[in-house]
N, C-alpha and C positions, 0 to 999 in steps of 0.2 A: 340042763333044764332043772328046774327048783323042783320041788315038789307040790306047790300050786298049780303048776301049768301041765302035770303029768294029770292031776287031780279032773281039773277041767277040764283039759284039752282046749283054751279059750288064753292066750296072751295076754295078760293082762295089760301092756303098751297098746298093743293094738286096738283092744276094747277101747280107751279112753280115748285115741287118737279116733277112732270111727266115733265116739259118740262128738267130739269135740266138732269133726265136719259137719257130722248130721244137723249141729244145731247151729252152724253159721250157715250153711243152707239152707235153715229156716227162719234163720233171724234176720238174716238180708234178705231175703226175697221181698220184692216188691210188695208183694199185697200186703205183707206183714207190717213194712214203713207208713205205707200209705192208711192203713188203718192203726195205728199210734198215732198218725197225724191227725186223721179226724177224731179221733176219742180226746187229742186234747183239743181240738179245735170245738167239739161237741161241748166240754167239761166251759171252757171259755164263754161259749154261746148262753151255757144254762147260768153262769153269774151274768150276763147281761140283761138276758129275761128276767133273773129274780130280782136283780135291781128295777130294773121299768115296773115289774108288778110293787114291790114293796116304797119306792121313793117317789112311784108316779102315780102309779092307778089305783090302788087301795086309800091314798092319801085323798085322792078326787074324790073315792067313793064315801070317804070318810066323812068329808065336807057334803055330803048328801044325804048322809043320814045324822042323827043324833049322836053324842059323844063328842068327849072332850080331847081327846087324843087320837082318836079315829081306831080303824081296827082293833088298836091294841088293847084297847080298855073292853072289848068286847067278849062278855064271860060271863057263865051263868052259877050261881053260888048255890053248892050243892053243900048243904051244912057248912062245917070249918072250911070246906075246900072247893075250889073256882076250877071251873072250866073254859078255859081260855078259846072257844071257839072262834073271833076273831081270826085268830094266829092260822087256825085252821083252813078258813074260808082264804086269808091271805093264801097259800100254801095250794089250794085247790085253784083260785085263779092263775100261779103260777104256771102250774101243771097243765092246763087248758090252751094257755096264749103257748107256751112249748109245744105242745101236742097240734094245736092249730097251722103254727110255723113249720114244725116237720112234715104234716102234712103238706100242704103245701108248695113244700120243695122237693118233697119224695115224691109225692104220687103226681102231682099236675109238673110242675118242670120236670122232674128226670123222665117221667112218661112220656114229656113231649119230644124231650130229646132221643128216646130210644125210639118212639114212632119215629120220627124223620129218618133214622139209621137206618131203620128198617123198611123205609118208604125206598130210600138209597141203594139197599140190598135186594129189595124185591125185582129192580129194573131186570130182566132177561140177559140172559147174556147174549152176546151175538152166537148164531147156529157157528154149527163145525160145516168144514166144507161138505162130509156126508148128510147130513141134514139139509143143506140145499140142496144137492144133487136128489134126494130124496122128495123134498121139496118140491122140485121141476116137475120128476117124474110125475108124480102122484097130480100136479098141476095138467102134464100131457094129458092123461091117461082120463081127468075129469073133461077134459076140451074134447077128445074123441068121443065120448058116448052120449 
């Protein structure tokens, strides 16, 4: 033995091999893939939405109000320097139609779908044979009196 390992009382081989398992059993674990997988699949959704807000519907809103470039040109001149609130309001719409959409698919579909599972699971299960014989019984026993 070195004198590391009289020090510790701790392998140093060992320690690294244990951490090296520790962390493929948490890096493959299912929940861990499948949430990588929606984080990019989330990251992917939120350019979708900021495109639709920025190249569709701030454009529309654009042409509905005054300005010549639409949001963008919308700023308010505070001395030497502009406040681009446009870019802002883009930015807050974004945020909304996202927020609107995750609701949405969180709380009304997955709700609907975890109710029905649970509509699924609430069914009774059939009695044990003690349970009927108990069943009878208590059946007789109202018939007699």
């Amino acid at each position: 033995m070195n004198p590391v390992q009289k020090i510790s009382g701790i392998d140093p081989d060992r320690r690294a091999f244990s951490l090296v398992e520790e962390f493929k059993a948490f890096a493959f674990k299912g929940n861990v893939i499948d949430m990588a997988v929606g984080v990019i699949i989330g990251a992917a959704f939120g350019k979708i939405i900021d495109s639709l807000v920025k190249h569709i519907i701030m454009p529309i809103i654009g042409l509905l109000l005054p300005g010549n470039q639409g949001y963008f040109c919308w700023k308010i001149a505070v001395g030497a320097k502009e406040v681009p609130y446009g870019l802002f309001i883009g930015e807050v719409v974004n945020f909304l139609i996202i927020a609107a959409v995750l609701f949405v698919f969180i709380v009304k579909f997955l709700g609907w779908i975890m109710k029905s599972k649970q509509k699924e699971v609430a069914v009774a299960p059939e009695p044990t044979r003690d349970q009927q014989l108990l069943a009878e019984i208590r059946d007789l026993i109202k018939a007699r009196s």
